[in-house]
C-alpha positions, 0 to 999 in steps of 0.5 A: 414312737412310730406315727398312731403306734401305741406302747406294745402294738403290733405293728406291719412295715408296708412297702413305700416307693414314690409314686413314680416306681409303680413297679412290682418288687421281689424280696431278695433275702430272708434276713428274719424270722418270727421271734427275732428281735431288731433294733432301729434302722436294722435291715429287715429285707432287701427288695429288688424293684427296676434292677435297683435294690432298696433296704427296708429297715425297722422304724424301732426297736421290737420283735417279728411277730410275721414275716409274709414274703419268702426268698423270690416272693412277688411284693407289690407297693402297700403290701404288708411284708412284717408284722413286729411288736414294738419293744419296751423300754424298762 
């Protein structure tokens, strides 16, 4: 379970760089939409930052419930880029 998550809560995935990389990113993919369900470790965007380009992934499995950025959107360091309800085992 993700850190101060609850079964069934809807969770945002922020963007997390080092200190050091303060720079602004750009997402390069739309690689979901709301409704999709992902597992573990899917890659959820790719983002371009300093000519580099870091995956973001699912923290767990559950489904999009909001995707904030499209294709080419400006992304800056702590903004909420996905929204998702964790997925119950059963």
């Amino acid at each position: 379970r993700a850190p101060g998550s609850k079964r069934g809560e809807a969770k945002w995935i922020r963007v997390t760089w080092d200190d050091a990389m303060k720079d602004i990113g750009k997402k390069l993919s739309d690689m979901l939409k709301k409704g999709d369900v992902v597992k573990k470790d899917d890659v959820l965007m790719v983002i371009e930052a300093m000519k580099m380009e870091y995956l973001i992934k699912a923290p767990y499995n559950g489904k999009v419930k909001k995707v904030n950025f499209k294709e080419k959107d400006q992304i800056d360091i702590g903004e909420k880029t996905v929204e998702f309800e964790k997925k119950m085992k059963r």
